[in-house]
Structure formats: C-alpha cells, structure tokens
C-alpha positions as CSV (number, residue, x, y, z in Angstrom):
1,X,-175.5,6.4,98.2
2,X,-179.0,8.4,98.8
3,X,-177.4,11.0,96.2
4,X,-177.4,8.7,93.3
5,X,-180.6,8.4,91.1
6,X,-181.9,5.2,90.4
7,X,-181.9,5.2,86.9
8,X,-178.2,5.0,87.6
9,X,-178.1,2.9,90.2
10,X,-180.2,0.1,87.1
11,X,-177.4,1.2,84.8
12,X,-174.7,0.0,87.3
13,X,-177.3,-3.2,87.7
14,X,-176.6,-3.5,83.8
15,X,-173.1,-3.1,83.3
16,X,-172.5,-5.8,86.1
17,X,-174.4,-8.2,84.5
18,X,-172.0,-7.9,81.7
19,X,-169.0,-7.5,83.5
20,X,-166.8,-11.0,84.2
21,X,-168.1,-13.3,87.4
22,X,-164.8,-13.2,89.0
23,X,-165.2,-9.1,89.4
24,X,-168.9,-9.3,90.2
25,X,-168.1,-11.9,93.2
26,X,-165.6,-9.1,95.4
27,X,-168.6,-7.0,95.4
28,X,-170.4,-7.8,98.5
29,X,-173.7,-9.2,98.7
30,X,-175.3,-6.8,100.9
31,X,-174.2,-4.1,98.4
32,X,-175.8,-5.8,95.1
33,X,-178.9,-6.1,97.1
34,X,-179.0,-2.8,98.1
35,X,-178.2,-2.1,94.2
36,X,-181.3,-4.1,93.3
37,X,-183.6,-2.5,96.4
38,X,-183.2,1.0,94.9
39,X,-183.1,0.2,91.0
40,X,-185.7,1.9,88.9
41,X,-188.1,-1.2,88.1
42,X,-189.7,0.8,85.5
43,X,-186.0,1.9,83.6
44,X,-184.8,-0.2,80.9
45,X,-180.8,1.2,80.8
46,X,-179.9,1.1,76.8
47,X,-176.2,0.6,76.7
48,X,-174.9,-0.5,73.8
49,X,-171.6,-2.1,75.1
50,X,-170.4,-3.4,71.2
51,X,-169.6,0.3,71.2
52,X,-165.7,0.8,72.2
53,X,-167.0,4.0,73.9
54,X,-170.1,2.8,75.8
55,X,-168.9,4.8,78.9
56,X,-169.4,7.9,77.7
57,X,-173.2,7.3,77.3
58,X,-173.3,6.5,80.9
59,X,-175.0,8.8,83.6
60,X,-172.2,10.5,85.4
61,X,-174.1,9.4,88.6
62,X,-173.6,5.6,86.9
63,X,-169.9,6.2,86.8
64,X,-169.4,7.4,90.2
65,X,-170.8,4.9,91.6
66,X,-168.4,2.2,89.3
67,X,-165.8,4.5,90.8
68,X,-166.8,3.8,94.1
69,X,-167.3,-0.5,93.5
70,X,-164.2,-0.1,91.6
71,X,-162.3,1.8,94.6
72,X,-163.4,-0.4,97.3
73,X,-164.0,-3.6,96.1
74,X,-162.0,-4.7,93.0
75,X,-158.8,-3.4,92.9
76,X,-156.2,-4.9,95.1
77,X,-155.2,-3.4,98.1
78,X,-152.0,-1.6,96.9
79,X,-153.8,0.1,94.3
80,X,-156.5,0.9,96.9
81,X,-154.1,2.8,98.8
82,X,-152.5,4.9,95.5
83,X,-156.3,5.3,94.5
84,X,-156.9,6.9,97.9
85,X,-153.4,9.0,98.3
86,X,-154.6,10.2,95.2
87,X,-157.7,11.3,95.6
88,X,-156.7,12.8,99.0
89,X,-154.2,14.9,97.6
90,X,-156.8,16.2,94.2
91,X,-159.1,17.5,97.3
92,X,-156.1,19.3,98.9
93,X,-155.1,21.0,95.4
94,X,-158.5,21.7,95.2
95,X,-159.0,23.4,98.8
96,X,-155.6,25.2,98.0
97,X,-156.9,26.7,95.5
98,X,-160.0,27.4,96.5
99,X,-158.3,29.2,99.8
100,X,-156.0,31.2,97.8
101,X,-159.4,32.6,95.4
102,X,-161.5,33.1,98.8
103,X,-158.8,33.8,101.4
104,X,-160.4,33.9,104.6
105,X,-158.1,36.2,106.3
106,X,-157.9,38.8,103.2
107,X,-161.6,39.7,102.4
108,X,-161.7,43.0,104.4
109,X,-158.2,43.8,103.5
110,X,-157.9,46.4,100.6
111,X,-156.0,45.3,98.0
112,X,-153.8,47.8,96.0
113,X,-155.0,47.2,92.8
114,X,-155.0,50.1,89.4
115,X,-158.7,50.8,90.0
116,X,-158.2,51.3,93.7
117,X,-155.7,53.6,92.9
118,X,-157.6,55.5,90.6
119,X,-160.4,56.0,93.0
120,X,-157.9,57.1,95.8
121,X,-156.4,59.4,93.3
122,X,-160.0,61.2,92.3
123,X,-160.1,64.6,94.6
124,X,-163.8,66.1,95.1
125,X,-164.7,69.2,93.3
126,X,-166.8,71.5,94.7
127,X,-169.9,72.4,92.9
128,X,-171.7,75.8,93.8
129,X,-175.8,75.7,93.0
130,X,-177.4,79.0,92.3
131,X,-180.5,80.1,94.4
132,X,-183.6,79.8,92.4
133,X,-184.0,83.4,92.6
134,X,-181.1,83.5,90.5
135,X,-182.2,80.8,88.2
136,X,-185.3,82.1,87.6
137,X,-183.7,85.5,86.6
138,X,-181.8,84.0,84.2
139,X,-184.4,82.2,82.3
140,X,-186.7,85.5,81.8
141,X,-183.8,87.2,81.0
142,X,-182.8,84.1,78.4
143,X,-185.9,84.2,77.1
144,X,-186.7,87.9,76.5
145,X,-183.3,87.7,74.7
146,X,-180.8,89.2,77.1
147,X,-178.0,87.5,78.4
148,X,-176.1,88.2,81.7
C-alpha cells in the first residue's frame, strides 16, 4: 500500500462515503483507519458520481486500490477464489509471453533469420592501395594533363 499516492488513497476515502453501509462495514476497521492516516488532508477529490461514468475520472492508483477492497473484503468467498484463479493465470499468460519474447536460454544462440543470411552470404573483397609514390605520380601527371 506505500505505492499508492494519497491523493488516491482521499479518492477511495470519497467513494466509500458514497458507497452503501452494508459494503463499507466488511471492510475492516484497521484498514479505513489506515485509509484516513495516509489521506491527503489538503486534497479535495472532485467526483462527480451523477455521472454514469464517474470511474473513468478516477486515478488508476484510486481504482487499484477498489480492486484490492473489492478482492478481499466484499465479494463472497467463491468469487474470491475465481477472482484469484484468475488473476493467477493473467500473470502466467503474461510471464509466457514474456519468456517466449526474452528466452533465457536462446539469447546467445544465432537465429537463422534473412538478414543473417545475407551477412553470411557477403564474401570479402580484397582491395589493393597504391603507395603514395604512386599516387603522387599520378596527380602531377593528372594535372600536367597526361594520363597513365
């Protein structure tokens, strides 16, 4: 909870003392007090909740933290449990995925891709320089109008 901002934390303060008692009284009392501990006194939140879609003007901090009251203190113990299968398996997708885009076990391996093809393909040419005795020849000869 040291994450959220407390701007947000006097937004959640808000919405709670507009949400039903009955929901407000399975939050523990420890927690609101902690809530009201780390508000921001000098924050006034400005929700406007006649609005159908008030909770998208909320601070995304604001929501996860309804999330998290939501999660653990409202619902009803089968839902808790679906709520928490879920979200287990969203961070297992997500580490899948993120495995298979930075595999561990394949970041020194060469991977057989067109452009590594093309630069295994490209053969060194050999490229003779003159001597500067030579080069210097040339250019008096170039410039008193005689060519090699």
């Amino acid at each position: 909870m040291e994450n959220f901002n407390k701007k947000a934390v006097s937004e959640v303060i808000e919405i709670l003392n507009h949400t039903d008692k009955e929901i407000v009284e399975k939050i523990p009392q420890k927690f609101i007090d902690f809530l009201f501990e780390n508000e921001d006194k000098n924050y006034i939140p400005n929700i406007d909740f006649y609005d159908e879609n008030w909770e998208n003007f909320i601070q995304e901090d604001t929501q996860a933290i309804l999330a998290l009251l939501y999660r653990d203190y409202i619902v009803s113990e089968d839902e808790k449990t679906k709520l928490l299968k879920d979200e287990q398996e969203e961070k297992l997708k997500l580490e899948n995925e993120l495995r298979e885009k930075y595999n561990p076990d394949n970041i020194f391996k060469k991977k057989n891709t067109e452009e590594n093809i093309q630069i295994n393909n490209v053969q060194l040419a050999e490229i003779k320089e003159t001597s500067w005795f030579k080069r210097a020849l040339e250019k008096i000869m170039k410039f008193f109008g005689r060519k090699k």
